[in-house]
C-alpha positions as CSV (number, residue, x, y, z in Angstrom):
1,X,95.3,87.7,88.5
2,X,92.5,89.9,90.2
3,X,91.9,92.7,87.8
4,X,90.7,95.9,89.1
5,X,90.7,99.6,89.2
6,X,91.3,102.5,91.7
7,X,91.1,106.2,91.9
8,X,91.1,108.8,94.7
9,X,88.6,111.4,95.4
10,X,89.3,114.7,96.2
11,X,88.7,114.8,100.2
12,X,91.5,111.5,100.0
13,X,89.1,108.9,99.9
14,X,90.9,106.2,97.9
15,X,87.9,103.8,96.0
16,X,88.9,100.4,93.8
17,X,86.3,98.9,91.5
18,X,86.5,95.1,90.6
19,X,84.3,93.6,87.9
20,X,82.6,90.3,88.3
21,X,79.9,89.8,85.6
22,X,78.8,86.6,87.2
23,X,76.6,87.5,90.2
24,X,73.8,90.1,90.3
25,X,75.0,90.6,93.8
26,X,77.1,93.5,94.7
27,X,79.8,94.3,97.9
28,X,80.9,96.8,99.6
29,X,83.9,97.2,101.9
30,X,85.1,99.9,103.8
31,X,88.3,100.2,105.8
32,X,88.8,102.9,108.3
33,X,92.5,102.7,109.5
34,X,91.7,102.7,112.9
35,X,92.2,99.5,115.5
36,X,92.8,99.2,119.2
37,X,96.8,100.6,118.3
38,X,95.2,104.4,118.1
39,X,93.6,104.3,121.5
40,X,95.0,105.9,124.4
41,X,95.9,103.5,126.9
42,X,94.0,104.8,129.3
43,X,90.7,104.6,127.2
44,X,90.9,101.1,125.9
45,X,88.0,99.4,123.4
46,X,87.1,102.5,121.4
47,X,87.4,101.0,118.1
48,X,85.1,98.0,118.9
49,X,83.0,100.3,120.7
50,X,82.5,102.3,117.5
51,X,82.1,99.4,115.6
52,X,78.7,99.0,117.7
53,X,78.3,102.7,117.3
54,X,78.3,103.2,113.5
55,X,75.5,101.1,113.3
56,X,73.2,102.7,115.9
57,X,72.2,105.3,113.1
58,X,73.5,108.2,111.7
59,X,71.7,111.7,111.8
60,X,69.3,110.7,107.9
61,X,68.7,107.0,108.8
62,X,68.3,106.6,112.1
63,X,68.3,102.7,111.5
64,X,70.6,101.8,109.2
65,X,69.9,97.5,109.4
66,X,66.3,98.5,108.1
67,X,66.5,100.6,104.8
68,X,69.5,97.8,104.2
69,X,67.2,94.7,104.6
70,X,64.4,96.3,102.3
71,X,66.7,96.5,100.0
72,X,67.6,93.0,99.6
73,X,71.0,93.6,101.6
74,X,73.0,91.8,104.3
75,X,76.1,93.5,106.6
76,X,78.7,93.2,109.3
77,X,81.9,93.9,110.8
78,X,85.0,93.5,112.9
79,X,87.8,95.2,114.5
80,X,91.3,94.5,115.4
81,X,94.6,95.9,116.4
82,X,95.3,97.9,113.0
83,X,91.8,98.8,111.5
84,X,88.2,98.6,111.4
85,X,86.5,97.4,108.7
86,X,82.7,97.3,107.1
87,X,81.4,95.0,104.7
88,X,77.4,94.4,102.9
89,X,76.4,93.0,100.3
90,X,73.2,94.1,98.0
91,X,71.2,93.4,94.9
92,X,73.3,95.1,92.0
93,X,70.0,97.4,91.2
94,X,70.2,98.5,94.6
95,X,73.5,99.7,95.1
96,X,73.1,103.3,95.5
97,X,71.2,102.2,99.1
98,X,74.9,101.1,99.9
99,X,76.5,104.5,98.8
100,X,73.7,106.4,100.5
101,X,74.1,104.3,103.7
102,X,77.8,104.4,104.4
103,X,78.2,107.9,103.4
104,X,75.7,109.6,105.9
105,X,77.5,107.6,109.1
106,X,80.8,108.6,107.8
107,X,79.6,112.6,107.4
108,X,77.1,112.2,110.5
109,X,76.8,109.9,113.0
110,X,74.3,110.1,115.7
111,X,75.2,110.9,118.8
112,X,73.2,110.5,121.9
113,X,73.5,109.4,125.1
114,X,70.6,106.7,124.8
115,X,72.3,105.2,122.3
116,X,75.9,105.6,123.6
117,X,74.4,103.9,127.0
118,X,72.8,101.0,124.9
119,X,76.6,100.0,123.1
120,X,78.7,100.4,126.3
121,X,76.2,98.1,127.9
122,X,76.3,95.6,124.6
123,X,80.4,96.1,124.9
124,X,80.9,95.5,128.3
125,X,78.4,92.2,128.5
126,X,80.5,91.1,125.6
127,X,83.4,91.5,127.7
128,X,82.2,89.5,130.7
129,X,81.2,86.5,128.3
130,X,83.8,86.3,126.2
131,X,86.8,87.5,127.8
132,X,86.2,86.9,131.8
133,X,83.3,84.2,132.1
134,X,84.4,81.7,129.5
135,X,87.5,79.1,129.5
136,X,90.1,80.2,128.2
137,X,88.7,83.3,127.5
138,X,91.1,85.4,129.4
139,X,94.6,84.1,127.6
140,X,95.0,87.4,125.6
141,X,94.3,89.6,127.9
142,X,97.2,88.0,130.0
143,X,99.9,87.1,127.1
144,X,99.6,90.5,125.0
145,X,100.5,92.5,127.8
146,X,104.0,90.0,128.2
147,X,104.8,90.2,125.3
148,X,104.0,94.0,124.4
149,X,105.9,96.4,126.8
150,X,105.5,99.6,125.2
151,X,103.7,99.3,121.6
152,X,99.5,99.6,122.2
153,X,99.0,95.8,120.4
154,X,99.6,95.1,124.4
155,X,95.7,95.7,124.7
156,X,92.8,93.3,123.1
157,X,91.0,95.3,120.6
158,X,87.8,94.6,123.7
159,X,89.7,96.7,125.9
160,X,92.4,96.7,128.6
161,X,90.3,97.2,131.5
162,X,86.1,97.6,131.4
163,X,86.2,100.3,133.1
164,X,87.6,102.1,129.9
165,X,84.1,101.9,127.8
166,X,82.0,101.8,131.4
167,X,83.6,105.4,132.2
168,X,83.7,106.8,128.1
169,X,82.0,110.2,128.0
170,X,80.5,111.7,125.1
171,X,82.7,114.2,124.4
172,X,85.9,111.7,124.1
173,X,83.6,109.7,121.8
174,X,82.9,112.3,119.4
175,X,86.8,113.4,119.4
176,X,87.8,109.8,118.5
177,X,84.9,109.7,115.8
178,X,86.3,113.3,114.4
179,X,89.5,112.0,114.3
180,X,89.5,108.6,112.2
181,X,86.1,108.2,110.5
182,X,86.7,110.4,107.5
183,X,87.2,110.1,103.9
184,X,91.0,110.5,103.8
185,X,91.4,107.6,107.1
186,X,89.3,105.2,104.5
187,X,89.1,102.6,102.0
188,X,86.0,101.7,100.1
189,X,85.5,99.0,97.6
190,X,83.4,97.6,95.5
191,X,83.3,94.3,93.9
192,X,80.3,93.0,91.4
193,X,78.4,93.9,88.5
194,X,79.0,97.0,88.0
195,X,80.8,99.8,85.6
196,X,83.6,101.8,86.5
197,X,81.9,105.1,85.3
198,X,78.6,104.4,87.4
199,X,80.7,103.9,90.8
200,X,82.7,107.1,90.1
201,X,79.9,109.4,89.9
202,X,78.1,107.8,93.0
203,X,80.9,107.7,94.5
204,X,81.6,111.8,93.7
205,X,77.7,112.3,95.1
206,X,77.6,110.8,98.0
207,X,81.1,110.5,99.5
208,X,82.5,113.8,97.2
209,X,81.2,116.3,99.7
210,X,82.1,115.1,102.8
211,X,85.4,116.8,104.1
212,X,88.7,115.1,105.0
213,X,89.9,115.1,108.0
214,X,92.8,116.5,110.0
215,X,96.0,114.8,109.4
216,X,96.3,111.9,112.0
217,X,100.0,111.9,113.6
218,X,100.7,107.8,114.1
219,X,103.7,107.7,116.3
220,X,103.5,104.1,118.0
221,X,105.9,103.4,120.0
222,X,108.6,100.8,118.9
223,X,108.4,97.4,120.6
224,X,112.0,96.8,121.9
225,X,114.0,93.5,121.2
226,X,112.9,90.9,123.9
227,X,116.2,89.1,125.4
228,X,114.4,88.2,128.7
229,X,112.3,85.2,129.4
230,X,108.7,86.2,130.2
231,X,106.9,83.8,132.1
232,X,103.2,83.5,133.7
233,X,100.8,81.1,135.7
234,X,97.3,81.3,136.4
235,X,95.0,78.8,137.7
236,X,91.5,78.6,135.9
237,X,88.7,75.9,136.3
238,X,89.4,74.4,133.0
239,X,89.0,71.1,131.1
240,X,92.6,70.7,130.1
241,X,95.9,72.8,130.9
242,X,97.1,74.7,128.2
243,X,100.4,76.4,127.7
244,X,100.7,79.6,125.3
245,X,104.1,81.3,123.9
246,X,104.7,83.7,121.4
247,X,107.8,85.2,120.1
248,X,108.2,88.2,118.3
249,X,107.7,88.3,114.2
250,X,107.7,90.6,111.4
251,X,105.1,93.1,110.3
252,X,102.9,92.4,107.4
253,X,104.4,94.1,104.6
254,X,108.1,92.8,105.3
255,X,109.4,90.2,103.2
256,X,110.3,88.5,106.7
257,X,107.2,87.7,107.0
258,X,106.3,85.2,104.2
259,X,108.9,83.7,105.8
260,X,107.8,83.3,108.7
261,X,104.2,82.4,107.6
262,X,105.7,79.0,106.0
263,X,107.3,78.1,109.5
264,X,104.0,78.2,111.3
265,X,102.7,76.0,107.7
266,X,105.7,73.4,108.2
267,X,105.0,73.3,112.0
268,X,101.2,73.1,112.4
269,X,99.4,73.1,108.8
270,X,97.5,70.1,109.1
271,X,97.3,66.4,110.0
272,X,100.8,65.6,108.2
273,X,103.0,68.8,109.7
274,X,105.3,68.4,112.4
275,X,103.6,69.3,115.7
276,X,101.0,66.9,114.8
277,X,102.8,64.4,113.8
278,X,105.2,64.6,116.8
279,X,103.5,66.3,119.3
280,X,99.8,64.5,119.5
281,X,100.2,61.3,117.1
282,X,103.9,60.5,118.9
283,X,104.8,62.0,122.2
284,X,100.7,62.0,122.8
285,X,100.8,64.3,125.7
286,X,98.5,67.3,123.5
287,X,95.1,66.8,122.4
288,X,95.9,69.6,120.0
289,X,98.2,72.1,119.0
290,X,99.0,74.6,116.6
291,X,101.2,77.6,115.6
292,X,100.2,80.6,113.6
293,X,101.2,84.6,113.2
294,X,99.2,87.4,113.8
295,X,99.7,89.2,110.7
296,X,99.5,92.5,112.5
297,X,100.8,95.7,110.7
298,X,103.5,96.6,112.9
299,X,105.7,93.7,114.3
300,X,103.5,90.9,115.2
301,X,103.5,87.6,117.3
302,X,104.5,83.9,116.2
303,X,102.4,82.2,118.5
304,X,102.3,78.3,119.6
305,X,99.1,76.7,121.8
306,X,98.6,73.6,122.8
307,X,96.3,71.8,124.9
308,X,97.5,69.2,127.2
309,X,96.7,65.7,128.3
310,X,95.7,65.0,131.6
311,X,99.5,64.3,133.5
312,X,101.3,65.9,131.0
313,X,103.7,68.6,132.7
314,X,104.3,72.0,131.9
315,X,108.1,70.9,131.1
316,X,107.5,68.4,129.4
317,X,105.4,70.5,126.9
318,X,108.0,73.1,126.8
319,X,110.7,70.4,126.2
320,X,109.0,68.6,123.5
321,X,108.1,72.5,121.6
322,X,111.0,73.8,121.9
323,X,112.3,70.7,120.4
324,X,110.5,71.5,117.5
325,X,111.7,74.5,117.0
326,X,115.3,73.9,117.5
327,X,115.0,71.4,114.2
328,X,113.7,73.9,112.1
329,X,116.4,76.1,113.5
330,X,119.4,73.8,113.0
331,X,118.0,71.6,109.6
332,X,116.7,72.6,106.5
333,X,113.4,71.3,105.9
334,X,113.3,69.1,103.3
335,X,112.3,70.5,99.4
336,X,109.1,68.4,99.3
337,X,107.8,70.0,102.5
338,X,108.4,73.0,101.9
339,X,106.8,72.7,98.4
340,X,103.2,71.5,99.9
341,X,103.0,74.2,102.1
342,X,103.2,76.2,99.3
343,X,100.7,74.4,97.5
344,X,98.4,74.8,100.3
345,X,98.9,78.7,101.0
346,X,98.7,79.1,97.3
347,X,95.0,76.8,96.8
348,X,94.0,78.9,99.8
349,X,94.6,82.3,98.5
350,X,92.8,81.2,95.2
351,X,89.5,80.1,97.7
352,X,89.7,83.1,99.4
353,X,89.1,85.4,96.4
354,X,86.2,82.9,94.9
355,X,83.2,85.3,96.4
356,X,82.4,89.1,95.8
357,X,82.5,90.0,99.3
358,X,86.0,88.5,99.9
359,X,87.3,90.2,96.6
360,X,86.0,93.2,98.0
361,X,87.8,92.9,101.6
362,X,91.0,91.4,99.9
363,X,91.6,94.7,97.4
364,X,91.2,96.9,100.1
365,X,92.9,95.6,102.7
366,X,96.3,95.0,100.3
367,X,95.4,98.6,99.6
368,X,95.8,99.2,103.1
369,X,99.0,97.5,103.3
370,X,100.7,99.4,100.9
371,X,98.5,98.5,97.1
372,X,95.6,96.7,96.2
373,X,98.2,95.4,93.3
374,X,100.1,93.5,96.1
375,X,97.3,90.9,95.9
376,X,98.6,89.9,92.2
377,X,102.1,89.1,94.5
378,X,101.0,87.5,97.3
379,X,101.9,83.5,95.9
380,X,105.2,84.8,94.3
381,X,106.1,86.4,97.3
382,X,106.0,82.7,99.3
383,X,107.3,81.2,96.1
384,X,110.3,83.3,96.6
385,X,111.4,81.8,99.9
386,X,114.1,79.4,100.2
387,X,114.7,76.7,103.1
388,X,117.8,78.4,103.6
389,X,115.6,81.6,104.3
390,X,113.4,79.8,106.5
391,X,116.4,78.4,108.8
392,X,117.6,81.6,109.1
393,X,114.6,83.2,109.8
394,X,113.7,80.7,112.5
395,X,117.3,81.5,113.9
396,X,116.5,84.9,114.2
397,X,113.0,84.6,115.6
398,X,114.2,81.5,118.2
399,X,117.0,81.8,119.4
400,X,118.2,85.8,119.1
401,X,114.6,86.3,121.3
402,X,113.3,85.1,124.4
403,X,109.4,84.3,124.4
404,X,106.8,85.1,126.2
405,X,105.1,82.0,127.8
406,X,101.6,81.7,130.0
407,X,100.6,78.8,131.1
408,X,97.0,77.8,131.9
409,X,96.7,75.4,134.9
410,X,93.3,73.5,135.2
411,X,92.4,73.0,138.8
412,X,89.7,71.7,140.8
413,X,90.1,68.4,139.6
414,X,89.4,69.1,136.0
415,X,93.0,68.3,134.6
């Protein structure tokens, strides 16, 4: 049980407090529900861009790492299809640094073309060494786009195209800024030594005036059901050839997808599951493979990689996967299995909430979801599923949709 407790200022800024007595360290976290799903598709990569942005000063602190760092205190981020989200940690004596901080970039950024210039230069090399000059680099950018056909998660949270940040004005910058980074788009909490009554008031000086902002219309467009095979080749200079499918999946807060979550367990959750067992140890034509979800907010992926061994076909590693799958789909696993996956989903949500900083991100992200009280749930929630649920959700998932499948031919003697 993670004890905590929440309240709401005025402008809609929703704040949740957790005590930890044991560390003189305190963290922040803030949310901003925004990710690469609110950009228009036309102008790609805002939301990573502005995660460059928000720390390229605001109109008090024109460097925000430096006051930060004299005051004992560390920070980052990340971005991804559904929001953006800010994290430090500081000395607990120090914590109104971390309220003064994040409040002035969230009432006023700095804007200017110098430093606009210097991100979309740091975005778009990112781009080329990440995503274009590095192996495998470019997978996502070719199997979103198969398996999205309408809803924005078709897009890497880097961009569509580069040309998106290369061509971003400073006009469309400030709109997207106006439009998500406010009080009322936001999550902030803080997880430490602290007491409730001291966060509410700096929270009330610092973050109290700032004004919400204008209410954000979110009308994605719905993902229809996939019935058609979806299938790609490219040829890349490579080590090994590589095949890539993902099928369509629940989103996060549907109980559909605890189900779900234990089928990528029971396939690929270490050296005993299935896919390892069968796949490398057995058939030995992968060098690895695994299955996982996305865990995206609207309907997400179920995706299965695997790396192949030199001579192995791309039929035969379709064959031997969709094997796999069609067990799971046809047999109950077996009561044992499905109990250590379990175990192992359970002892990793109990690691994952061992440090302030995760404690932090983990209450406001479940706040996101729905209510930082979901977190209590979370093991319950997998506890709940049966192997007959699992069958049938495999059934549904496997065989009432097609996949989406890219596969990555090594050439140039490399395979």
């Amino acid at each position: 049980m993670l004890p905590f407790e929440s309240f709401t200022l005025a402008n809609g800024l929703h704040i949740i407090i957790h005590k930890d007595k044991s560390t003189p360290m305190v963290a922040m976290n803030i949310i901003y529900k925004v990710g690469s799903r609110d950009e228009s598709p036309d102008r790609t990569g805002f939301a990573h861009l502005f995660e460059h942005l928000m720390f390229g000063g605001s109109v008090h602190i024109p460097k925000y790492d430096e006051p930060l760092q004299k005051a004992g205190g560390e920070n980052n981020a990340f971005t991804n299809n559904d929001y953006t989200n800010y994290y430090l940690t500081i000395p607990k004596n120090n914590i109104e640094t971390a309220f003064w901080l994040e409040s002035d970039r969230m009432l006023s950024l700095a804007f200017s073309e110098k430093s606009l210039d210097v991100q979309r230069q740091v975005v778009i090399e990112e781009f080329k060494q990440n995503y274009l000059n590095q192996p495998y680099g470019d997978v996502y950018l070719l199997l979103k786009p198969m398996a999205y056909q309408k809803h924005p998660y078709q897009w890497n949270t880097i961009g569509k195209d580069i040309s998106h940040i290369e061509k971003a004005g400073m006009q469309e910058v400030k709109s997207f800024y106006q439009t998500f980074y406010n009080p009322d788009n936001a999550i902030l909490s803080v997880a430490g030594d602290v007491e409730t009554e001291e966060i509410i008031r700096l929270a009330e000086k610092w973050f109290g005036p700032i004004p919400p902002g204008k209410t954000i219309e979110r009308n994605y467009p719905k993902e229809p059901l996939q019935t058609d095979l979806r299938e790609l080749t490219v040829e890349r200079k490579v080590p090994q050839s590589a095949i890539y499918m993902a099928w369509h999946m629940p989103e996060r807060a549907n109980r559909g997808f605890y189900k779900t979550d234990l089928i990528s367990d029971v396939l690929s959750n270490g050296n005993s599951s299935r896919m390892y067992q069968n796949l490398i140890k057995k058939s030995k034509m992968f060098s690895d493979i695994s299955a996982f979800v996305t865990g995206d907010l609207d309907s997400g992926l179920f995706i299965v990689t695997g790396k192949l061994l030199n001579g192995a076909s791309k039929e035969d590693a379709e064959k031997l996967i969709f094997h796999e799958i069609e067990k799971i789909c046809d047999q109950l696993i077996e009561e044992d299995e499905l109990k250590k996956v379990n175990n192992k989903i359970e002892a990793n949500l109990m690691f994952s909430r061992m440090s302030i900083l995760s404690k932090a991100m983990n209450l406001a992200y479940f706040e996101m979801l729905g209510s930082a009280s979901m977190i209590n749930d979370e093991v319950a929630k997998y506890q709940k599923v049966s192997r007959e649920d699992i069958m049938d959700k495999a059934n549904e998932i496997f065989m009432e949709t097609k996949p989406s499948i890219l596969y990555y031919q090594a050439v140039n003697g490399n395979e």
